[in-house]
N, C-alpha and C positions, 0 to 999 in steps of 0.2 A: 788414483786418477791422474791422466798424463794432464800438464799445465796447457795443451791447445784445446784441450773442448772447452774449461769454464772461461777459457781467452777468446773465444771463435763462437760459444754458444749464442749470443745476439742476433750476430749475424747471420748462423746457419737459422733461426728459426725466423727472422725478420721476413722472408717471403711467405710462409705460413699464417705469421701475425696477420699480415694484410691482406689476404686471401680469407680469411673467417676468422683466424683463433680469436685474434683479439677482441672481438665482439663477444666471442662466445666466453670467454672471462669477464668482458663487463656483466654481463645477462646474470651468472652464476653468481658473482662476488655479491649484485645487488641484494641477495638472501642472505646474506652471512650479518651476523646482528651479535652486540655484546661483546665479550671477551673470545678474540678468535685466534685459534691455533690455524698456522699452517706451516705442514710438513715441506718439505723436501721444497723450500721458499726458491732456489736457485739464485740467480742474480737480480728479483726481485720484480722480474716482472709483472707481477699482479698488484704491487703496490700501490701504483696510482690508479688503481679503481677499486681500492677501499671506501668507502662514503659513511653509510648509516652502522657504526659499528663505534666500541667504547676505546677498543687498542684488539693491534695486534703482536702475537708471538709467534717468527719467524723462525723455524730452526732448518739446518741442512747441514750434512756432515763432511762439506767439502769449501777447506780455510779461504782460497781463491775465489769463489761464486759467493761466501759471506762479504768479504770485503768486497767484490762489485757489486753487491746489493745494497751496501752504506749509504750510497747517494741518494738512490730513489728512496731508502726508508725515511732519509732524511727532509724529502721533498714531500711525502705525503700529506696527505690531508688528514694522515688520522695518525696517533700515536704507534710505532712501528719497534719494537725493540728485535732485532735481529742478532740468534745467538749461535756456536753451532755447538750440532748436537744428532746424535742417528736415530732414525724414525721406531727404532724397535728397540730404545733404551730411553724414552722421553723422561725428562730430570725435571718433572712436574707432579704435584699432589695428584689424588684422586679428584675425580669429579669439580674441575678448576675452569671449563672451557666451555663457553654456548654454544659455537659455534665449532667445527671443524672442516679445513680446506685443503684440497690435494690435487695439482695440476700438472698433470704430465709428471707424475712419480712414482707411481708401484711397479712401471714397469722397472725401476732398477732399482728399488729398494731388496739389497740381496734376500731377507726376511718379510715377505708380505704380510704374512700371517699373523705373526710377530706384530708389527708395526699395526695391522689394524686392530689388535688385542690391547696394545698400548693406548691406541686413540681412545678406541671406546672408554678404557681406564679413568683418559684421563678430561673425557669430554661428560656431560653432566648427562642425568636419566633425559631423553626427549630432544634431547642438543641433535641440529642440523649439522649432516656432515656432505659437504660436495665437494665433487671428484669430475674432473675431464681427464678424462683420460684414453690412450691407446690399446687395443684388444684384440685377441686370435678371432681371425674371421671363421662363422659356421661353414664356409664354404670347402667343400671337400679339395679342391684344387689348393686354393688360394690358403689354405689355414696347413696345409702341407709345406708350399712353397714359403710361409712365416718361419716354420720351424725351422726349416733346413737354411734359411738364410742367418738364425735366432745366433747360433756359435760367433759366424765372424760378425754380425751385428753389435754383439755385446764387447766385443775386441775395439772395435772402432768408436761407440758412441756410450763409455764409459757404464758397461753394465747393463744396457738399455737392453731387455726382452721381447721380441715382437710380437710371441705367441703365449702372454700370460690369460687366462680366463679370468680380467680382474671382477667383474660383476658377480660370478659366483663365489669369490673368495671374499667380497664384501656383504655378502648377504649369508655365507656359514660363516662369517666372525660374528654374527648378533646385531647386525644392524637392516633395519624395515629399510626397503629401498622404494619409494616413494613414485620418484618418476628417473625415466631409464630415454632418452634422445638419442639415437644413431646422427652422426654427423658424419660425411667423406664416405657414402657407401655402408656404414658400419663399421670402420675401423676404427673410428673414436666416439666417444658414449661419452655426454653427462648425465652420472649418475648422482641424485640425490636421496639420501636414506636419513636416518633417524638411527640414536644409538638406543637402541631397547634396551633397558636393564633395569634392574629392580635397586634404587641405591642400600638399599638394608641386607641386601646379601653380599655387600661391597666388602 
């Protein structure tokens, strides 16, 4: 990753924040309960709307967004230990996690599939996992014009894919998806599921 996005990431999404996201992270976080993982933590902005939860474990695989995250983990209101570490290699036990959180990250996690195999690994039978996240529009126009923009998109905003179908890649990894929110037309969903699994066939 080039050193301007996780130096300029604030600012580029600071008019998003205030236009909705930030609300729509408080809304999600307030479900997150117990020992909670969250992937691809970035520079930590969902930190401070941690509340009713035991701790959190941050991980992200880029050195510069870990250390701008230090401050606010250190501000929070709930125990925050921020490590780094890639979403499709998590350096956790089995079945360790109640909760699981993911915001604005599959789309540039190079291994989706990967990464949400790991979740479930390492999130417990029944553990909540929520996700906002960005998505290929069903729209014959507009989910063409994602793809063909998707090449140099990913060039400029470190890996960022416009056209993944994360909803259905979270629901063939084994998790019950619960309730599914279009937000911005449909381009962004939060998704809430449940990790099925049986822990005796772990």
């Amino acid at each position: 990753m080039g050193k301007w996005f996780p130096r300029w990431y604030d600012a580029l999404m600071e008019p998003l924040e205030r236009r909705g996201i930030r609300n729509i992270r408080i809304r999600l976080l307030q479900k997150a309960w117990g020992n909670v993982l969250e992937i691809g933590s970035g520079t930590g902005l969902n930190f401070p709307y941690y509340e009713q939860v035991e701790q959190v474990t941050a991980i992200d695989p880029e050195p510069l967004m870990v250390k701008q995250s230090m401050q606010r983990a250190e501000q929070a209101h709930v125990p925050i230990r921020v490590r780094r570490a890639e979403a499709e290699a998590l350096p956790f036990a089995d079945n360790l996690f109640d909760t699981a959180v993911g915001t604005l990250v599959l789309c540039t996690v190079p291994d989706p599939n990967k990464a949400l195999a790991e979740i479930r690994r390492v999130c417990k039978p029944g553990a909540p996992v929520l996700f906002f996240e960005h998505v290929r529009l069903e729209h014959p126009l507009l989910g063409r014009l994602q793809d063909g923009l998707t090449p140099v998109w990913k060039r400029l905003c470190d890996g960022c894919h416009l056209n993944r179908n994360t909803l259905e890649q979270i629901q063939r990894a084994g998790f019950k998806t619960t309730v599914v929110e279009p937000h911005y037309k449909g381009i962004f969903l939060v998704i809430e599921a449940v990790n099925e699994k049986d822990i005796g066939k772990q």
